[in-house]
NUPAMAR-625622 format. One line per field, with one value per residue (C-alpha): x, y, z. Coordinates in Angstrom, 2 decimals, padded with zeros to 5 digits. Each point is the difference from the previous one (the first is absolute). Layout:
! residues N
east: (X|...)
north: (Y|...)
up: (Z|...)
//
This chain:
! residues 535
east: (089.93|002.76|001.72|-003.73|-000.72|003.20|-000.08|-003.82|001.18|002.98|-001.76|-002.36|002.37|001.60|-003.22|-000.90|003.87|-000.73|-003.25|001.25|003.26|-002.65|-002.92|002.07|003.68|000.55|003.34|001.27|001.42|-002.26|002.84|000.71|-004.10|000.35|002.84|-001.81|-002.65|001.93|001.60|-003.32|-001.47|003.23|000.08|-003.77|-000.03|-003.44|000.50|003.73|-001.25|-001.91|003.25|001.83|003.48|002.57|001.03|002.06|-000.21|-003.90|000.22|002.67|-002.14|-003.42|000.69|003.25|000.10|-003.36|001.74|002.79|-001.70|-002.23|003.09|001.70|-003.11|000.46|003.33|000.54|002.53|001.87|000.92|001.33|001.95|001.59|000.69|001.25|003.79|-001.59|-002.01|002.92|002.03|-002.56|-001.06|002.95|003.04|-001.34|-002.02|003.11|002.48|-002.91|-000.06|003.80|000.26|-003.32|001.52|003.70|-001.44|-002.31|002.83|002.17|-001.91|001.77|-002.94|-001.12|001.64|000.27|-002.72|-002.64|001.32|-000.54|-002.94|-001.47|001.57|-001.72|-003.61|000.81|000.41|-003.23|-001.62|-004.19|-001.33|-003.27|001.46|001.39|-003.03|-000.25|002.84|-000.80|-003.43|-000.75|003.96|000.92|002.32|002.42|-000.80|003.48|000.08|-003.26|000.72|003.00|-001.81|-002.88|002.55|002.00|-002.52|-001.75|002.83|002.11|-001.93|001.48|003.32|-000.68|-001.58|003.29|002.44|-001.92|-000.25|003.61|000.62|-002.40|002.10|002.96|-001.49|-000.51|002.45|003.11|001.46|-001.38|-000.84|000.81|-000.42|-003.10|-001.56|000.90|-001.54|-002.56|-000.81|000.33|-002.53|-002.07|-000.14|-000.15|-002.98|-001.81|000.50|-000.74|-003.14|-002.00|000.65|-000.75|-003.03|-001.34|000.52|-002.50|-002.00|-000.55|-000.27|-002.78|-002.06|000.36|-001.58|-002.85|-000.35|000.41|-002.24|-002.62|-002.23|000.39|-000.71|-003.29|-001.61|002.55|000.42|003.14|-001.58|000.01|003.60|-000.22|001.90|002.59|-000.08|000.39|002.83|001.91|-000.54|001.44|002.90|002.57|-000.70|000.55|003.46|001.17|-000.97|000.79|003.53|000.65|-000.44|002.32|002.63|000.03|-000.24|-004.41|000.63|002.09|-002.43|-003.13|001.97|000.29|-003.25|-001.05|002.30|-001.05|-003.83|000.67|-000.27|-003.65|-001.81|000.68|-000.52|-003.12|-002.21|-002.40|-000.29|-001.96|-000.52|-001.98|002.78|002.91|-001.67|-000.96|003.63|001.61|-002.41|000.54|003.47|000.17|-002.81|002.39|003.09|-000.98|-001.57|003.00|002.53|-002.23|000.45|003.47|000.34|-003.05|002.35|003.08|-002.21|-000.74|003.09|002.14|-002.25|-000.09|003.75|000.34|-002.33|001.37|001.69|002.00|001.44|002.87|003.29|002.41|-002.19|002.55|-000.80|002.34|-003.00|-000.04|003.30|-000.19|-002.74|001.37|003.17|-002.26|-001.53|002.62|002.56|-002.93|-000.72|003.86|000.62|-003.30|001.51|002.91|-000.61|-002.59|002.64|003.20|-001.04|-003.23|001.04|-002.88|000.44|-000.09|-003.34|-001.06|002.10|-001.74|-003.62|001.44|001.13|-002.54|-002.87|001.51|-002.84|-000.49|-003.53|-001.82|002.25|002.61|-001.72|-001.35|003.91|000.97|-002.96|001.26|003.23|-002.61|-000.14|003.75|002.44|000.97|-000.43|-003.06|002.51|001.65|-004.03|-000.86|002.75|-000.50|-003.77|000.98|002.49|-001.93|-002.88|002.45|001.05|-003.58|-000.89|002.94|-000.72|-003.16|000.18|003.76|-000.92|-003.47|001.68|002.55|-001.76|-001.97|002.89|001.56|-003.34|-001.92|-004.09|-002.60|-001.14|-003.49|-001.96|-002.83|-000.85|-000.46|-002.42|-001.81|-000.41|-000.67|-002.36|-001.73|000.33|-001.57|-003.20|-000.45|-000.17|-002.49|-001.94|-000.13|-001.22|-002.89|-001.04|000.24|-002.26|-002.51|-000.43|-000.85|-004.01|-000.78|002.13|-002.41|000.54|001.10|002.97|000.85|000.31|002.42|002.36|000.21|001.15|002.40|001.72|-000.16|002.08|002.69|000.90|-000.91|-002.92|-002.22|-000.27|-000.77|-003.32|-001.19|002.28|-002.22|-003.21|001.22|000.46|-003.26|-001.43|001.86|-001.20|-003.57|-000.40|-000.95|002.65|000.50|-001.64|003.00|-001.69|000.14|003.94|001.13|-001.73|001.84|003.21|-000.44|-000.45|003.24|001.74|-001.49|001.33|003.73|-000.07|-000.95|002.25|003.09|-000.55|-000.17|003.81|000.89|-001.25|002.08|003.02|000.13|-002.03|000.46|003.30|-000.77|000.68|003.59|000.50|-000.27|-003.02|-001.80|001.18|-000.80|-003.65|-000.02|000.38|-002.34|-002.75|001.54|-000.12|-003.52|-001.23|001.57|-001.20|-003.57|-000.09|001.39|-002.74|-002.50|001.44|-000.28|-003.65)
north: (116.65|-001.42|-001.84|-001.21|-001.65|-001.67|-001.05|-001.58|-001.40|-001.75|-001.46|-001.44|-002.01|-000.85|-001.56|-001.70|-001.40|-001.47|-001.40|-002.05|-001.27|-000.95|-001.47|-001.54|000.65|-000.76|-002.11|002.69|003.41|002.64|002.29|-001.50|000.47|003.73|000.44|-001.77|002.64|002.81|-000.46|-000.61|002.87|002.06|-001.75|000.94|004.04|000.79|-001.78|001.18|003.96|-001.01|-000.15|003.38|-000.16|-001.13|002.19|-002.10|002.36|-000.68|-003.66|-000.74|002.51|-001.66|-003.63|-000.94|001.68|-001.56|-003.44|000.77|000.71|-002.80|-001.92|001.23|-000.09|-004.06|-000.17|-000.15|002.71|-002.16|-001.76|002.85|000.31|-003.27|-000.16|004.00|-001.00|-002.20|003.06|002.55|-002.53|-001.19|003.63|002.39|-002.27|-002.31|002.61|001.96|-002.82|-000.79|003.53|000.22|-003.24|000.84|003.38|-000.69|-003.33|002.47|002.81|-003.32|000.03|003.04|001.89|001.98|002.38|-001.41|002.62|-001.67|-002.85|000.06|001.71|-003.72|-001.43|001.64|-000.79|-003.52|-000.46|000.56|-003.67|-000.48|-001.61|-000.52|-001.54|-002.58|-002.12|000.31|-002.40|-002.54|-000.90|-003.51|000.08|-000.33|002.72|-001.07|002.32|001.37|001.00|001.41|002.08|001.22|001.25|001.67|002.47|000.43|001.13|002.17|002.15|-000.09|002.50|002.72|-000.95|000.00|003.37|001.31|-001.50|001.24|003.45|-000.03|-001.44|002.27|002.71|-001.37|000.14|004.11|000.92|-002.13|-000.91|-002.20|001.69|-002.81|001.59|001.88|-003.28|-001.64|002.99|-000.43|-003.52|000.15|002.81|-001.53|-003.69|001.17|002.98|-002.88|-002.01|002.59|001.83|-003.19|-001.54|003.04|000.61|-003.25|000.69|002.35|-001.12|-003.72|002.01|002.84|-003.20|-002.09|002.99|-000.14|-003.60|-000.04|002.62|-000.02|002.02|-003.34|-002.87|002.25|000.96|-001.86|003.17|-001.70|-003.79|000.40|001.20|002.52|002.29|-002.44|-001.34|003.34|000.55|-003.37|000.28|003.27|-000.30|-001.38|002.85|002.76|-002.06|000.35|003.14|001.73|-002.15|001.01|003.92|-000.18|-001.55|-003.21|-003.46|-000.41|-003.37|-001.12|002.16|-002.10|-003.14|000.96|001.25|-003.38|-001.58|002.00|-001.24|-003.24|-000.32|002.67|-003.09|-003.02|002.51|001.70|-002.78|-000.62|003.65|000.03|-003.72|001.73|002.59|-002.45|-002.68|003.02|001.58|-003.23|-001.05|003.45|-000.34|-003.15|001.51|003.08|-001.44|-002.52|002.30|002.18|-002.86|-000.78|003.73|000.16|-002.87|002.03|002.52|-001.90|-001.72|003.38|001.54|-002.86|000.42|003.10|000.92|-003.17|002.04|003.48|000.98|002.50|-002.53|-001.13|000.30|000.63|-003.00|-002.72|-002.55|001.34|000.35|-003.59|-000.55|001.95|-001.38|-003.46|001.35|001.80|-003.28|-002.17|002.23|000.29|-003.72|-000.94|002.77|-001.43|-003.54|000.80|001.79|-002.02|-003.11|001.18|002.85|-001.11|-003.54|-001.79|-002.94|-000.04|-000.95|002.31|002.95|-000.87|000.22|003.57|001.41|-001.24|001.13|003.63|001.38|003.03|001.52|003.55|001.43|-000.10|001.21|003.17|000.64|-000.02|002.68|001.95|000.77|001.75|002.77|000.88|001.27|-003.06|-000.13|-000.94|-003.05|-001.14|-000.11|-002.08|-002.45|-000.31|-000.71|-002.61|-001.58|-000.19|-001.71|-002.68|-000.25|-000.71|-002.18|-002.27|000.06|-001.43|-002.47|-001.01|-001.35|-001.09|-002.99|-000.97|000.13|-002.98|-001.99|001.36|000.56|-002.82|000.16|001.06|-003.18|-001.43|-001.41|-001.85|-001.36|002.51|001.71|-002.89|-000.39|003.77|-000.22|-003.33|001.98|003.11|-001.81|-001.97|003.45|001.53|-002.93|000.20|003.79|-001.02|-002.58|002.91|001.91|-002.91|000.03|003.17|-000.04|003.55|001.22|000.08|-002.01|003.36|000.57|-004.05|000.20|003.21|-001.01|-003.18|001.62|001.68|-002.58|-002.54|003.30|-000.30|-003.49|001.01|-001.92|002.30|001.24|003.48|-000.93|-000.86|003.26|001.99|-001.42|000.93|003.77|000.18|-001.24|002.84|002.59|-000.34|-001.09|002.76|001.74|-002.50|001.18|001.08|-003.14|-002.41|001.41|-000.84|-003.52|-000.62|001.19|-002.33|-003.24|001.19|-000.02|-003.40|-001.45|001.78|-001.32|-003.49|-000.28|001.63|-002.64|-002.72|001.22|-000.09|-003.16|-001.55|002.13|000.24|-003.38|-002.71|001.51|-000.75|003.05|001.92|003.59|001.75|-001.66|001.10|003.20|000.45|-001.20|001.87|003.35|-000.45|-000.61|003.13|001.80|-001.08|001.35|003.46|000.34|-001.14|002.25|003.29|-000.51|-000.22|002.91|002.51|-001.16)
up: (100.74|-002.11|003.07|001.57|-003.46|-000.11|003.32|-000.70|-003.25|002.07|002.89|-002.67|-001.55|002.97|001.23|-003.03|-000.15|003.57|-001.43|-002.66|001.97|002.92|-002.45|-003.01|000.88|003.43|-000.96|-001.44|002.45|-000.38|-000.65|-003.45|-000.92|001.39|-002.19|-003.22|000.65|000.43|-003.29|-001.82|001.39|-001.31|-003.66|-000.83|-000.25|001.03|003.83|-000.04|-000.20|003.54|001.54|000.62|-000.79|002.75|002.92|002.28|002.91|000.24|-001.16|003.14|002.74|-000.97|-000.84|000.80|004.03|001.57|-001.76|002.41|002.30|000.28|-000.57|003.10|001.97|-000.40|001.42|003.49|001.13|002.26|-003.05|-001.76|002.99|000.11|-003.58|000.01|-001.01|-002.76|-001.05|-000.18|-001.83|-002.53|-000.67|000.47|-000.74|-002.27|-001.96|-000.15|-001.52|-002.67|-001.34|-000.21|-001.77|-002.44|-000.30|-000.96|-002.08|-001.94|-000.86|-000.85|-002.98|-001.34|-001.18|003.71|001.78|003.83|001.28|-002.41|000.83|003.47|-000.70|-001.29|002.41|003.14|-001.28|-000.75|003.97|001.71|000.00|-000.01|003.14|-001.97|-003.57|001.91|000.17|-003.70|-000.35|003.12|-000.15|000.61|001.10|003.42|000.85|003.14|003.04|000.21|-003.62|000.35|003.15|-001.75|-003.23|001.89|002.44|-002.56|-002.42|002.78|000.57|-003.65|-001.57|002.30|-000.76|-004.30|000.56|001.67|-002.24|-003.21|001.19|000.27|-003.22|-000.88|001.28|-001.33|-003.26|000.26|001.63|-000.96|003.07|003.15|003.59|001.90|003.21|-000.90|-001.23|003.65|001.91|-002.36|000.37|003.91|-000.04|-002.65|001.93|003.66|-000.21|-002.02|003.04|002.49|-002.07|-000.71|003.66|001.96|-002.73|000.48|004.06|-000.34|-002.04|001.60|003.19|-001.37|-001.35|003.33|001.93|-002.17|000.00|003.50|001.16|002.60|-002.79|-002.34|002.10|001.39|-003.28|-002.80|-001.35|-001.64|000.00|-003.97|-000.07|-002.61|000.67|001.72|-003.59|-001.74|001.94|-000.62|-003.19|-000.51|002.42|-003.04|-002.53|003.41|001.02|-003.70|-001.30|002.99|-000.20|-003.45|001.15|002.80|-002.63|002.06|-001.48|-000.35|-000.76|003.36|001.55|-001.19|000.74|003.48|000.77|-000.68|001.81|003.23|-001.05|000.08|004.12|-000.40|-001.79|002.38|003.52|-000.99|-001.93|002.77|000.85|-002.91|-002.04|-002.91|-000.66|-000.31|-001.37|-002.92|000.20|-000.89|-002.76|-001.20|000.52|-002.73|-002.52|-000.40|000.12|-002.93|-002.51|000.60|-000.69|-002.97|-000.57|-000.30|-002.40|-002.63|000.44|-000.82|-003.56|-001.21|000.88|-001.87|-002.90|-000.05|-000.14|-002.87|-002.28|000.63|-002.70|001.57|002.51|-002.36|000.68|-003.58|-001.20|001.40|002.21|003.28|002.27|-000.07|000.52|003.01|001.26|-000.04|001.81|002.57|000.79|000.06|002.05|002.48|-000.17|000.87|002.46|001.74|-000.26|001.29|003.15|001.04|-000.33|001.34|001.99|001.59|-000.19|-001.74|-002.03|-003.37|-000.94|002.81|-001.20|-003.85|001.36|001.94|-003.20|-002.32|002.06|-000.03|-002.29|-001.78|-000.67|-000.60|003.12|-002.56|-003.17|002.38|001.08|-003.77|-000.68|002.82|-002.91|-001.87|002.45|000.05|-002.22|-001.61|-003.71|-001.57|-002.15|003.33|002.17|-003.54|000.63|004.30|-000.81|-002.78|001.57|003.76|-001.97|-001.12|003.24|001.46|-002.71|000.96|003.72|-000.44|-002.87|001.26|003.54|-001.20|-001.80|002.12|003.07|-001.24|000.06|003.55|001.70|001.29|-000.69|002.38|001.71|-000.27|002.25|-001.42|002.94|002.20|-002.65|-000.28|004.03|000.74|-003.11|001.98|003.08|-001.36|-001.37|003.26|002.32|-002.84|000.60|003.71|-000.36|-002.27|002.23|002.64|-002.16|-000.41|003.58|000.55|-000.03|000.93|-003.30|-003.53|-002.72|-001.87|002.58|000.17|-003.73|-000.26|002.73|-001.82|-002.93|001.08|002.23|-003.31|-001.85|002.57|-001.72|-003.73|-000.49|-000.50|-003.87|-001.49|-001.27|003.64|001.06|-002.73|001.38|003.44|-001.36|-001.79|003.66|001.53|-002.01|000.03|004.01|002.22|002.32|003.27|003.45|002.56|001.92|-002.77|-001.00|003.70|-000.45|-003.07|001.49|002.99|-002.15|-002.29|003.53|000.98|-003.00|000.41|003.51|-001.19|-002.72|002.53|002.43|-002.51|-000.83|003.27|000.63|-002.93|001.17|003.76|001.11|-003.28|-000.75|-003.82|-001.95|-000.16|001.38|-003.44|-000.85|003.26|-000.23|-003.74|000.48|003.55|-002.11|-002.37|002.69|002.15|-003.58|-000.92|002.91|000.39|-003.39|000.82|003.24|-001.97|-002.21|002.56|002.28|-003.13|-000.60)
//
């Protein structure tokens, strides 16, 4: 009961955080409003006792894997392929120098013992596909950079995991395995690999016998997609629980299984329109209350450990020390690869190494200390010491990114055309409407409505007068539903040819203009005749 209220409490927040950044914040990243809220939440006592306390094994399974996930299902395979050297070196090699410089710069210090030391060092690695927008919005982030940060946050995690269970190990046990850590790792990386492709195998091909079935395109037993939904939905938390039992990496396993998704969505849309249409809309509801999610998390978690008494460490200031040198080892190792190993230029191999963010993958690692033998003093000064290092990530590249990064690019001028275009087509399907003598003044007036809503000029007093209409009119006749149907589609068909017209024969509107009107006909319409097929 504990976990459900928690997991209510969270998703509420998260909504309301997209809310505000959407309604009053929108040049602002959401992430920083989901952290704000977080950290509210955790500084007023009676809201912070709706959130459990932390367990980072259930925070990574249920939030952080279907954000994988998703994430991989949006990258193409082949280009995982073609950038697989990059991969390995941005995520094995790379990941490995950073922890050996964080680690011996930390015990430099004098005051930790190189196991702890490394100990730091390993969480500080894995990067945060999803905090990275937090510190480029309304930036333009070059495409090469960008590729970069999102395969090399994809498949980092793994590596941190392995490297901090055998600092971990180090820690106990005094000494370093170091073959027992490779056989590890190679059995850790590869079943991931092998469990969530051959999974996902199965799983894509179990659905596509469903879809495909004679039985569904008889009597649409599956024309809803339920279950097809039940099952997508549940396919990340199977991959990485299941992983996690086998002892194989549930994180590469998750990445993967979306990466062999990727190819179900673009082959199987028109087998079903409805269903993918709903998967991917799905797809991007989920994926941003979970990123919104992750950053509530990270608010109360930073708050949380800042209050907590028993989170000191000898009452010095150390932790932030460290933190710093986490950070800035990470920052120059980053820098330095990218430049003189990868060969990037210099402002190229900055925007690399700043955009290397750290989120709430980071703060669940550090909790995972909590679970092992390390002293209770030592798990104070990792989870004191990775906040530092978060805080820095974020607020660090934040700044200086407005001086590197160039701004997203307006175009007033195409908003102002597809605005003029927009109001011209709505125009055209009225005066379709007005034609239409054998339709009542009742249905004239409705349709009307609605197309004036697709340009905003309808208001909510008119929309609450429309409601109040709605409520007290009797239930339509199957006869007078298909009529009204047939006039929506008479007005979708004028307005589509009056695009096409402008695009195909006048040749005065650009490609993304006709295609972004062009969907929200095709979208009007699928909406319009789901509503009247469940009627």
């Amino acid at each position: 009961m504990e976990l459900l209220a928690s997991s209510a409490t969270l998703i509420v927040v998260a909504t309301l955080s997209i809310v505000i950044n959407r309604q009053f914040l929108s040049r602002v990243s959401v992430n920083y409003v989901s952290m704000l809220l977080g950290g509210l939440l955790a500084a007023i006592p009676v809201l912070n006792g709706l959130v459990t306390k932390f367990d980072s094994d259930i925070f990574i399974g249920l939030i952080v894997a279907p954000l994988l996930f998703f994430e991989g299902q949006s990258t193409r395979m082949n280009r995982v392929g073609r950038n697989f050297r990059q991969i390995i070196s941005l995520t094995i090699v790379m990941v490995v120098l950073c922890a050996v410089v964080a680690g011996f710069g930390a015990a430099w210090m004098g005051t930790l013992g190189l196991p702890l030391a490394f100990i730091l060092a390993a969480i500080s690695t894995p990067t945060d596909a999803t905090a990275t927008e937090s510190v480029t919005m309304g930036l333009v982030l070059p495409e090469r950079e960008a590729l970069s940060l999102k395969l090399e946050s994809l498949f980092n995690d793994a590596s941190g995991i392995i490297l901090l269970n055998m600092a971990i190990l180090w820690y106990v046990n005094g000494y370093i395995n170091y073959g027992q850590t490779l056989v590890d790792f190679g059995y850790s990386a590869l079943g991931g690999i092998i469990w969530g492709s051959v999974i996902s195998a199965i799983l894509i091909y179990i659905r596509q016998r469903m879809l495909r079935s004679r039985l569904n395109f008889l009597n649409n037993t599956y024309n809803n997609g339920t279950p097809l939904k039940v099952m997508y939905l549940l396919t990340p938390y199977l991959i990485y629980f299941v992983a996690e039992r086998l002892n194989v990496s549930g994180i590469i396993a998750v990445v993967f299984a979306g990466l062999v998704h990727n190819a179900e969505g673009e082959r199987s849309a028109l087998a079903n329109p409805k269903l993918a249409y709903d998967n991917f809309s799905l797809r991007d509801l989920i994926s941003d209350v979970l990123n919104s999610v992750v950053f509530v998390v990270l608010g109360i978690m930073l708050v949380r450990t800042a209050f907590d008494k028993s989170v000191t460490y000898h009452g010095s200031l150390v932790w932030v020390e460290l933190g710093v040198i986490l950070y800035v080892a990470n920052l120059l190792v980053r820098y330095l690869y990218s430049h003189w190993v990868q060969h990037r230029d210099n402002r190229s191999a900055w925007i690399f190494a700043l955009g290397g963010i750290h989120g709430a993958v980071t703060f669940a690692l550090a909790f995972t200390v909590a679970a092992t033998q390390v002293k209770t003093q030592d798990f104070n000064l990792v989870l004191m010491s990775e906040s530092v290092l978060i805080i820095l990530s974020m607020i660090v590249p934040t700044i200086l990114f407005k001086f590197i990064l160039p701004k997203t690019p307006t175009d007033p001028a195409f908003d102002r055309k597809i605005a003029k275009v927009r109001a011209e087509m709505i125009q055209i399907g009225i005066q379709r409407i007005l034609r239409m003598d054998d339709l009542s003044e009742e249905f004239q007036k409705a349709i009307i409505f609605d197309l004036r809503s697709q340009n905003g000029q309808t208001t909510v007093k008119q929309f609450i007068g429309e409601w109040q209409r709605m409520i007290r009119h009797a239930e339509y006749s199957a006869a007078q539903m298909d009529q009204l149907t047939t006039a929506y589609q008479w007005v979708f068909h004028s307005e589509r040819n009056y695009l096409i017209d402008l695009y195909f024969n006048q040749k005065v509107i650009s490609t993304r203009l006709f295609n972004s009107l062009y969907r929200e006909v095709d979208t009007a319409e699928m909406m319009v005749l789901d509503y009247s097929f469940r009627q």
